[in-house]
N, C-alpha and C positions, 0 to 999 in steps of 0.2 A: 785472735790469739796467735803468734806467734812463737812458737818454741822447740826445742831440741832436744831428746833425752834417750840416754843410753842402756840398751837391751842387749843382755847377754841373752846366748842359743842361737843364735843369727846363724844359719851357716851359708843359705842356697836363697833362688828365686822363692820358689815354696815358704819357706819361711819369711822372707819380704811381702808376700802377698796374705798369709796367714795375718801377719802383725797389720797389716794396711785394713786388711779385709774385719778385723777386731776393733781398731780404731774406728773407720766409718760408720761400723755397726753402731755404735754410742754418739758418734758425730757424721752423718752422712755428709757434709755438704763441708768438712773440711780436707782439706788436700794431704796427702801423705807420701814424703818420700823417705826412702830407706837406704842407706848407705850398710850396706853388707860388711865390707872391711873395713870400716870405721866404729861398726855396733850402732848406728846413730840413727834416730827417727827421725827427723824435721815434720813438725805440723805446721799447717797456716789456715787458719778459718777458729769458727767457735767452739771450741773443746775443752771441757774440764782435764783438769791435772791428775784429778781423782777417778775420775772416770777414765780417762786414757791407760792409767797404772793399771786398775784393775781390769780393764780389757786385755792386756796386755798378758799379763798373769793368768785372764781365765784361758788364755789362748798358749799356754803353757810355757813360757818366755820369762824371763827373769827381769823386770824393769829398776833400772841402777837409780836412774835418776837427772837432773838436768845435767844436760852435757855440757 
């Protein structure tokens, strides 16, 4: 899977690694990069949609949706 979706509360490193470190937890083996002034996640590997939201959310982030 391949995709990109936009999370409001982004402000610092910390919170790029929060959101990364949330995502893996649910998908260990897919890649995650985080675009800080953009709000933008990129994943690439095997990840549910629903699964990634709600990681996201329990990791206290507001997940918008595809970017």
């Amino acid at each position: 899977m391949n995709a990109s979706y936009r999370i409001d509360g982004m402000t610092c490193q910390g919170c790029a690694r929060s959101v990364t470190k949330a995502i893996q937890a649910v998908s260990p083996t897919t890649e995650v990069a985080v675009d800080l002034e953009a709000g933008v996640v990129a994943i690439t590997g095997p990840a549910d949609g629903d699964q990634v939201k709600r990681a996201v959310e329990d990791a206290g982030f507001d997940f918008v949706g595809p970017a």
